[in-house]
N, C-alpha and C positions, 0 to 999 in steps of 0.2 A: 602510454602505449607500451605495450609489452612484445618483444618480440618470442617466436615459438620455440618451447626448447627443442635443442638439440635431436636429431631423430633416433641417437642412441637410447636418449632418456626415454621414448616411446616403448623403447624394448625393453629395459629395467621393469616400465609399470607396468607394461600390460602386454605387449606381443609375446614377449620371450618368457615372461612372468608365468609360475607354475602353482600347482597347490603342492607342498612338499608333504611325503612322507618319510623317511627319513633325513637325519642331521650329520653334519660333520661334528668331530669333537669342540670343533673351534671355540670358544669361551665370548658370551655377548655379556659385556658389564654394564652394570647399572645405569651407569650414564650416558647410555646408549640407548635404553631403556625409556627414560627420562628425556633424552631428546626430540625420541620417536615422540614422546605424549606432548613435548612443546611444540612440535610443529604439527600435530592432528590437533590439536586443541583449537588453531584458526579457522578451521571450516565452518561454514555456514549452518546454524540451525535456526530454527522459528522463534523469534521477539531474541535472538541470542543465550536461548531458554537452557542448553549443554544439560540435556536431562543425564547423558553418561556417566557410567563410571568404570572404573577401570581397577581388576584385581589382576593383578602379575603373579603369578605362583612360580617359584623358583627352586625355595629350599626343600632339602627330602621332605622336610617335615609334610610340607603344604600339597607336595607332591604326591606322598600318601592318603592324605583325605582327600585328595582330587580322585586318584584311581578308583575306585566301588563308585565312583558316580559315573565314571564312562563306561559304554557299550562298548563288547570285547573287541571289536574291531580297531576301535581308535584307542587301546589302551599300551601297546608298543612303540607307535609312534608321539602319544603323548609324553609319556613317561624317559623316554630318550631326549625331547625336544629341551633346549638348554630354558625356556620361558615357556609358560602358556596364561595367556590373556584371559582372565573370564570377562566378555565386555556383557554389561548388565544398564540398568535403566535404573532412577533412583525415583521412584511414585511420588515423593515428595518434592520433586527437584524444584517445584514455583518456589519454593521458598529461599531459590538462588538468586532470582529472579530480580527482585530488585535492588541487586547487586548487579546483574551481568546487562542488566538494561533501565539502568537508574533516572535516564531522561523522563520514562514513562511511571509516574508513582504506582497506576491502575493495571500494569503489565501482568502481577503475577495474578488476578481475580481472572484473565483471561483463560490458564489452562486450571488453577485452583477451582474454578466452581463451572466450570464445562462439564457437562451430564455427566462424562466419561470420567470424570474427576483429573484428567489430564491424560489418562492412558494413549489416547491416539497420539498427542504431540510428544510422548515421551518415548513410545515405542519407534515411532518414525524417525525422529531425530536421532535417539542412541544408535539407532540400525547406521543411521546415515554415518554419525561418529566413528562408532567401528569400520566403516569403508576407509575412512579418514586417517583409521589410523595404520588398515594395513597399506594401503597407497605409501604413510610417513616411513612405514620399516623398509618398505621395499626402494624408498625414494637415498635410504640411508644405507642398502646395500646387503640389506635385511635381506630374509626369503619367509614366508607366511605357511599357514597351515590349518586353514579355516574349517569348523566343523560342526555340527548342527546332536549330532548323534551322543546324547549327556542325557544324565538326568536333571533335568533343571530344579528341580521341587529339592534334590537331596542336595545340588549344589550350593544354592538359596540358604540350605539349614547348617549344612558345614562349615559357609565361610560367613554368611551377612549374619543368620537372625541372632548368634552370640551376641554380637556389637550391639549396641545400644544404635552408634553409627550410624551402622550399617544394614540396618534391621529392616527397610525398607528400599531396598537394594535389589532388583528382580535379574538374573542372570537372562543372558539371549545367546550369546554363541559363544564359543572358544574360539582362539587361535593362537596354533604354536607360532614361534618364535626364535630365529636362529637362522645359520648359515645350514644351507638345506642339501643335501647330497641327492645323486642319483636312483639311491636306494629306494624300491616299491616307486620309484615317479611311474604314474600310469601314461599311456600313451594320450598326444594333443587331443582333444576330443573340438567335434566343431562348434560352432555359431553363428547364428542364424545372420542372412544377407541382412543389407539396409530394406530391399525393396520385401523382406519377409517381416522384418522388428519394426518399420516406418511409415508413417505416411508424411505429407507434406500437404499443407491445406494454405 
């Protein structure tokens, strides 16, 4: 039995929790980084399948080839953000598979040879990951900065299809990363009641 956290911890994750647009200068190192990806890593996905993956962009260098792939809007507060996460899905990820769920030898033929070729369980799940992981930044004191607005096809070609790797590596969102300033925060926006999002059967 577990008892509930604390009601502060409610505000950390999700009441008081914001999407940032701009950063303080404050410095998040690596191991910080690294932390965040150990404790997202335990969330639940399908047969324990972790189609994820995770590219941290930090130095100018990487920070350069990220810029031309974002739409002008998110290219000041990317480019400021001390990290930005490309969370992507790996098409070939069954072939983790019986590694991550060794009990079942037939595990990985389950999203390997689905019509889809696996697309639905890798999409769903990496989405799910990435939730996973900004929960872990923001659980560690983090601030997030979630955004859909990229070109995904040019980011695809800059960072994965070089690697041999990473060649089948499919980007899905960004999120910056870092201690998050007041700056450009837009005002609370609402959401929707229980009796509007819910039913109960």
């Amino acid at each position: 039995m577990h008892a509930p956290l604390p009601d502060a911890a409610f505000d950390q994750l999700f009441r008081l929790a914001r999407t940032h647009n701009g950063w303080t200068e404050k410095a998040v190192p690596e191991l910080l980084i690294r932390a965040m990806y150990d404790l997202a890593k335990w969330g639940p996905t399908s047969a324990n399948c972790s189609p994820a993956r995770f590219y941290f962009v930090h130095s100018p260098e990487a920070k350069a080839k990220l810029k031309p792939c974002l739409m002008s809007g998110n290219v000041d507060k990317t480019m400021s953000a001390p990290w930005t996460v490309i969370i992507a899905w790996d098409e070939a990820f069954y072939d983790k598979v019986p590694q991550l769920f060794p009990h079942n030898p037939g595990a990985r033929a389950w999203f390997a040879d689905a019509p889809d070729g696996g697309f639905d369980a890798a999409f769903r799940n990496g989405t799910l990951q990435g939730g996973y992981l900004m929960l872990a930044a923001r659980a560690l004191g983090l601030d997030c900065g979630p955004m859909s607005g990229f070109d995904r096809a040019a980011v695809d070609a800059a960072f994965f299809a070089p690697d041999p790797d990473m060649a089948r590596w499919k980007s899905n969102f960004l999120c910056n990363i870092g201690y998050g300033s007041d700056k450009d925060l837009f005002p609370r926006l609402p959401r929707l009641s229980f009796e509007e999002a819910c039913r109960v059967g």
